[in-house]
C-alpha positions in Angstrom: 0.0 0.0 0.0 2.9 2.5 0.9 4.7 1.5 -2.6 1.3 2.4 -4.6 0.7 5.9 -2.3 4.7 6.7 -3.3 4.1 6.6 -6.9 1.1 7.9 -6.9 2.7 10.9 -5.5 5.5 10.5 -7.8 3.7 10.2 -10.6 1.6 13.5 -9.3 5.4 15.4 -9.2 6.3 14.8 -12.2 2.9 15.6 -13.7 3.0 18.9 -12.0 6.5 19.4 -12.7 6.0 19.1 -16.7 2.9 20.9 -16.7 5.1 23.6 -15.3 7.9 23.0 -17.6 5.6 22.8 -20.4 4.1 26.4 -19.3 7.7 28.1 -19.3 8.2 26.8 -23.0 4.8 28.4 -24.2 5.3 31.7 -21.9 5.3 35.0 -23.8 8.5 36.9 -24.8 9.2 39.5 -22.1 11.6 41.4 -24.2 10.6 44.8 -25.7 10.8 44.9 -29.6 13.0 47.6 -31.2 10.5 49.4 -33.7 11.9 49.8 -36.8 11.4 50.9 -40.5 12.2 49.0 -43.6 14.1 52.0 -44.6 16.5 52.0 -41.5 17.4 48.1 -41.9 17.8 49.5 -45.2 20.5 52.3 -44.4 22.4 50.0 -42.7 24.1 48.5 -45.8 24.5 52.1 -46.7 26.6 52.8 -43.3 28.1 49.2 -44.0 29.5 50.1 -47.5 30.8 53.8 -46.3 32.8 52.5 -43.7 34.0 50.0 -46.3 34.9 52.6 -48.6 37.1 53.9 -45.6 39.2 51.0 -46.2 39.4 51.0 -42.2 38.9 47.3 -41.3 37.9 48.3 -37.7 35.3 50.4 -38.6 33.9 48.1 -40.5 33.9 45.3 -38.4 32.7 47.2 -36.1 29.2 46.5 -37.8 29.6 42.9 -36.7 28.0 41.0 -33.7 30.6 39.7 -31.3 29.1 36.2 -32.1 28.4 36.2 -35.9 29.4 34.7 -39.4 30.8 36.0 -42.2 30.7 33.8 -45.4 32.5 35.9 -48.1 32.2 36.2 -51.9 36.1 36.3 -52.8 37.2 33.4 -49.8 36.1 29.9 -48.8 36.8 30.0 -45.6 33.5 31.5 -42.7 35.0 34.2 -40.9 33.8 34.1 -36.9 35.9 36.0 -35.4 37.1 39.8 -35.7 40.5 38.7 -36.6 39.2 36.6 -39.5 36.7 39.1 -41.1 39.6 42.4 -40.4 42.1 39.6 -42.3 39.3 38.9 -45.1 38.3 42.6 -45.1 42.3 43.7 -45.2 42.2 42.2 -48.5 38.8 42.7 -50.1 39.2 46.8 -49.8 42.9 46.9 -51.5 40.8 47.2 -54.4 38.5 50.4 -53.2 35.0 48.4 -53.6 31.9 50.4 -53.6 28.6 48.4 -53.5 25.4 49.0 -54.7 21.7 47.4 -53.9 20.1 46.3 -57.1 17.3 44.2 -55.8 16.3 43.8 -52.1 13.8 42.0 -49.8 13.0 43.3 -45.8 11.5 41.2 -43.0 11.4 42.7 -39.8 10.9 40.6 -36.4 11.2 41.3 -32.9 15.4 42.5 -32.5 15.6 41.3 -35.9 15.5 42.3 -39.6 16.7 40.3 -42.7 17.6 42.2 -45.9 18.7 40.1 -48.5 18.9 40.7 -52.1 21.3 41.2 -55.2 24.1 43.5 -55.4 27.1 44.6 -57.5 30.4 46.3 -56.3 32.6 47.7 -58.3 36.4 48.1 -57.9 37.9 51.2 -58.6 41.5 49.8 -58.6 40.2 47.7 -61.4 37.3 49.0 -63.0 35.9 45.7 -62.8 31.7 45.0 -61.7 30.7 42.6 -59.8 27.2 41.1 -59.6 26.5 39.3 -56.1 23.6 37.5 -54.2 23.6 38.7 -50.3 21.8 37.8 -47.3 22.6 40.0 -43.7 20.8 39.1 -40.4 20.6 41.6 -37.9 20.2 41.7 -34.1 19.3 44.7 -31.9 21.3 44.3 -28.7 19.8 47.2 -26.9 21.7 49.8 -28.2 22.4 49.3 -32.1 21.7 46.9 -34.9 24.6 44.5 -35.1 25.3 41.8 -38.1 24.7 38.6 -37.0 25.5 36.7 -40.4 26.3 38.2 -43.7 26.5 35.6 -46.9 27.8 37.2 -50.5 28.2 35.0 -53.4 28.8 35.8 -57.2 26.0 35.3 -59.7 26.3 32.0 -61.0 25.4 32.9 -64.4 27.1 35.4 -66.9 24.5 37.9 -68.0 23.5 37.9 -71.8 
């Protein structure tokens, strides 16, 4: 009789205990959402590409979440940390890039945007265009919008 009372109970705690579990996964957020404007996830490629026309590498990786990815058009290796994007970015300004949105698409969330699109940069070192697919994820961390991933990759196909 004891051993049927003690799971009974048992089985009562752990009902009770994954009810509550349960209720933690389905609770609301409690974080306030940054309100924000297409147009200002939009301007930050535009602060993006003026820092890179800098040529500083600090400033811009600067634009970079402390935790974030950087998969690169002209490398095949991710970048995660700042010492791998300053490297990549060391060498991807020695030609004076200067990009350009040709086609974009917004999605805002709550501390998050996504603007992803096609682009083209040209090189003034070179002359030389350059037509690229691009993907950045941001994150507001409370006081500005970082860049938690950033993909760039050459069109595939030569345009006719």
């Amino acid at each position: 009789m004891k051993t049927l009372a003690l799971l009974a109970l048992t089985g009562c705690a752990l009902i009770t205990t994954g009810t509550a579990y349960a209720g933690a996964l389905a609770a609301p957020r409690s974080e306030s959402c940054k309100a924000v404007t297409e147009q200002e996830i939009a301007s930050l490629f535009e602060q993006w590409n003026q820092d890179l026309q800098t040529g500083d590498v600090h400033k811009i990786v600067a634009h970079y979440a402390q935790r974030s990815i950087l998969l690169p058009t002209v490398s095949n290796k991710p970048r995660l940390t700042v010492a791998e994007k300053e490297d990549y970015f060391h060498h991807f300004v020695e030609n004076r890039p200067s990009g350009k949105i040709d086609q974009r698409f917004i999605q805002i969330d709550c501390n998050t945007a996504f603007d992803a699109g096609l682009y083209s940069f040209t090189f003034a070192k070179t002359g030389v265009t350059v037509s690229a697919r691009y993907s950045y994820t941001y994150h507001w961390d409370g006081a500005r919008w970082l860049i938690t991933s950033h993909h760039s990759s050459a069109m595939p196909e030569k345009k006719s």
